[in-house]
C-alpha positions in Angstrom: 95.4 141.4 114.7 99.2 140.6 116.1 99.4 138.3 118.9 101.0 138.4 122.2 101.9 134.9 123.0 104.0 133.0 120.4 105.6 129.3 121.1 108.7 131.1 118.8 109.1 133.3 122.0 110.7 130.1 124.4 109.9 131.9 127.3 106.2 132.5 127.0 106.4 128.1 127.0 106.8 127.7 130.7 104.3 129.9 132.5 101.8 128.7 130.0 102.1 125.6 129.8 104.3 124.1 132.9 106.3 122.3 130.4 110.2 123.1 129.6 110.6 124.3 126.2 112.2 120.8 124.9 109.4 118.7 126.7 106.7 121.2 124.5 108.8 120.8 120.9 108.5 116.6 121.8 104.8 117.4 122.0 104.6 119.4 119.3 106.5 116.6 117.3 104.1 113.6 118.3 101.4 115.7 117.6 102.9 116.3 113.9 103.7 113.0 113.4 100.1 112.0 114.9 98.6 113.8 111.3 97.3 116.7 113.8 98.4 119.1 111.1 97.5 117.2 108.0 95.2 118.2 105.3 91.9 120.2 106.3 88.9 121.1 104.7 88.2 125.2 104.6 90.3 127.9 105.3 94.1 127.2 107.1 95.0 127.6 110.7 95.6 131.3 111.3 98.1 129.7 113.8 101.1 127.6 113.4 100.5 123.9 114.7 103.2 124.9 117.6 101.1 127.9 118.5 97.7 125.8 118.4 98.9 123.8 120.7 100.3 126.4 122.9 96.8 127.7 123.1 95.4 124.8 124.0 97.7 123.8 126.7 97.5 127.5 127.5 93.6 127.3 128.0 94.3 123.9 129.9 96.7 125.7 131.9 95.6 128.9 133.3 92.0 128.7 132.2 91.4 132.3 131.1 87.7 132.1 129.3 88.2 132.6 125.1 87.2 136.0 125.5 90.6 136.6 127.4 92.8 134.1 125.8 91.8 134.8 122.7 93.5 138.2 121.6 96.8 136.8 123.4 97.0 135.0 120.3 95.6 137.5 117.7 92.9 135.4 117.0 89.4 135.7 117.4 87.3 133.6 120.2 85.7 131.2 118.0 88.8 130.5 115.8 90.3 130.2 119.6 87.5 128.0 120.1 88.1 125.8 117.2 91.3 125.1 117.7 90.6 123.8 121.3 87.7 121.6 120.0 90.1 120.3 116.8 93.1 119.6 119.0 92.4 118.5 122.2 91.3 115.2 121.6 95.0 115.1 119.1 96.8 115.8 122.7 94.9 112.6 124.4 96.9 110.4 126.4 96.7 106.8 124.8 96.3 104.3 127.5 98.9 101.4 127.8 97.6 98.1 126.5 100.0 96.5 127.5 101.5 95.3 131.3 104.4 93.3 133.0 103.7 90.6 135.1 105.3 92.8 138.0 103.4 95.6 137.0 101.8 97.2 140.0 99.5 100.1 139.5 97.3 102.3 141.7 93.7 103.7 141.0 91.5 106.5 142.8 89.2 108.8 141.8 89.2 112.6 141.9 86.8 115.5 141.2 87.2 118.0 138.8 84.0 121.0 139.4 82.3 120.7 135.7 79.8 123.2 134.6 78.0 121.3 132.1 75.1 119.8 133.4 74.4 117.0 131.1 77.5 115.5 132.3 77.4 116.6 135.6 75.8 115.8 139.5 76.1 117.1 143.0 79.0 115.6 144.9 79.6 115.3 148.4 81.1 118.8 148.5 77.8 119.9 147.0 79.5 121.4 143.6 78.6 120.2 140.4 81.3 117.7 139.4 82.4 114.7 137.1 84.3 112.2 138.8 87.1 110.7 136.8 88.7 107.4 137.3 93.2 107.7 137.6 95.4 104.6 137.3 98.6 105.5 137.7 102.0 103.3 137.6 103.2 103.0 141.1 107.1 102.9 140.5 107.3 105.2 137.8 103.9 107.5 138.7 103.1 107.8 135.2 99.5 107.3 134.3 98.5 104.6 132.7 94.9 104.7 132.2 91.7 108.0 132.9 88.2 106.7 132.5 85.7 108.4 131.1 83.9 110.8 133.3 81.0 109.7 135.6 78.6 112.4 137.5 80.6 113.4 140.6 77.7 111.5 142.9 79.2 108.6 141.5 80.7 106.2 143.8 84.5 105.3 143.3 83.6 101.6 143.3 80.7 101.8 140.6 83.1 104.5 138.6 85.5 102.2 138.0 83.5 99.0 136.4 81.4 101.7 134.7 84.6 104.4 133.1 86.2 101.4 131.4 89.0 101.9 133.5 88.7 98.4 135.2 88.4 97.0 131.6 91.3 98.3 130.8 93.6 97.7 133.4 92.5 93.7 133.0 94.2 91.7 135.6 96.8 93.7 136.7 97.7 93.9 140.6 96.2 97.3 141.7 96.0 98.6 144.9 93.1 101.4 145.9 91.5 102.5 149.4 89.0 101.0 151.5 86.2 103.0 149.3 87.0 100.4 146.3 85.6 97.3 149.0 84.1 94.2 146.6 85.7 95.1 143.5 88.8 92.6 143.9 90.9 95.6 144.3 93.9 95.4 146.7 92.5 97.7 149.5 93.1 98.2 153.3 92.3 95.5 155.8 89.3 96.7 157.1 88.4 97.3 160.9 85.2 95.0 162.3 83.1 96.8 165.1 84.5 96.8 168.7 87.6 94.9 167.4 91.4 96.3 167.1 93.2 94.7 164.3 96.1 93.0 164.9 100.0 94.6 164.6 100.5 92.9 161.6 97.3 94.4 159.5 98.1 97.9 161.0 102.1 97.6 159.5 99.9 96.7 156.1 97.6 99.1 156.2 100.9 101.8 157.0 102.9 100.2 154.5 99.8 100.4 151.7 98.8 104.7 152.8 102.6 105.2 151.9 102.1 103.7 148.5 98.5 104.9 147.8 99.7 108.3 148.3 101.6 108.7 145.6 98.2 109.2 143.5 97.1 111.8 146.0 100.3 113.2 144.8 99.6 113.0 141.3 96.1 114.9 141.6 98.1 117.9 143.0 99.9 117.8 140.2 97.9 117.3 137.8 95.5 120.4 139.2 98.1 122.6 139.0 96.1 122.8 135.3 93.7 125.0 136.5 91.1 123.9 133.7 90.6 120.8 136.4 89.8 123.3 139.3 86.5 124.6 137.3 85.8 123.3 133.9 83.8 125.1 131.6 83.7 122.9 128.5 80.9 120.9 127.3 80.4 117.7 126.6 83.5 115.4 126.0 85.9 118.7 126.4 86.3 117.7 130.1 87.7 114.2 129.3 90.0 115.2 126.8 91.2 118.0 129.0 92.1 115.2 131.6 93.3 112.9 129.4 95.8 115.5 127.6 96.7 117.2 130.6 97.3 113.2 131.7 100.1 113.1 128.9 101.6 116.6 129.8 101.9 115.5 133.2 103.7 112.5 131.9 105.5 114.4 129.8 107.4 116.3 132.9 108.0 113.0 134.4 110.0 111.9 131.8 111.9 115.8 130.9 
């Protein structure tokens, strides 16, 4: 069976995976160089490694079920299906290890609607959700660091002692809002009953929405992945999908 969708056609690359066709062959080329494409047990790939990982970042992308994505690519849904399980994790952002002293970073948390309900909980807009964990780089908005997924009824403030993101961020200065309170995070001056605060905490708190927002921003982003908008994958599929779709996004950052 012929496919459709080839990453040897350049301009299938860009509605199907948001990336520019030289920001998908550097991807292609880490993932290469990353062994993705080594030696395997069983029969070969059907596909090319640069059209595995199209149809993965497809998937991730416009989040057509196998069924549909599948004969796009002339393969069938479980070798489609297969290649998502074998490569995702291979397209993982790696977290930085690694920060400068005037390294300031930003962490919140967002919501990504998850089917699977062994990994999944009620959230507060009554969908089953995970919540995930995003530290981002506040000059550069790259991210840094994605924790792994907690139940969506989670709160921010228990998410991030218990996703390892705190862990791995160390001491670094972060900043977060007021939901992060006792954590030692930098986080709004916060309001006591019947008291105003004074002009200099309000200019603060002005000053520190300004920054913060730029994770808001990154969300947007990052959902424009419309795997994030309703998730269908089980198990650790969710968490790879955020942490690859983490490196794509980085990946347009840089061009």
């Amino acid at each position: 069976m012929a496919g459709v969708i080839t990453a040897s056609e350049p301009s299938w690359i860009v509605p199907f995976t948001g990336l520019s066709p030289r920001c998908f062959g550097k991807l292609v080329t880490v993932v290469r160089r990353e062994a993705a494409d080594g030696a395997r047990r069983g029969r070969p790939w059907s596909l090319s490694l640069e059209d595995r990982v199209l149809l993965v970042v497809a998937y991730w992308r416009t989040n057509l079920t196998l069924r549909q994505l599948a004969p796009l690519f002339g393969v069938s849904k479980s070798a489609a299906d297969r290649i998502i399980e074998h490569l995702g994790p291979k397209l993982a952002l790696q977290p930085r290890k690694r920060f400068s002293k005037d390294t300031v970073l930003i962490v919140d948390g967002t919501l990504v609607p998850t089917r699977d309900r062994s990994i999944a909980e009620q959230s507060k807009d009554y969908r089953y959700s995970t919540a995930h964990q995003v530290v981002i780089d506040a000059d550069t908005r790259r991210l840094v660091v994605v924790g792994r997924p907690m139940p969506g009824n989670r709160h921010d403030s228990r998410g991030w002692k218990e996703s390892g993101a705190k862990e791995a961020v160390g001491d670094t200065v972060t900043i977060a809002d007021g939901g992060y309170q006792g954590t030692g995070l930098v986080i709004p001056h916060q309001r006591t009953k019947g008291e105003a605060l004074p002009g200099w905490k309000e200019e603060h708190n002005h000053s520190h929405k300004q920054v913060r927002a730029r994770v808001e921003h990154v969300f947007a982003r990052m959902k424009g992945w419309k795997v994030l908008r309703d998730c269908r994958l089980k198990g650790d599929g969710v968490h790879h999908a955020m942490l690859g779709i983490a490196r794509l996004h980085n990946l347009t950052l840089t061009g």
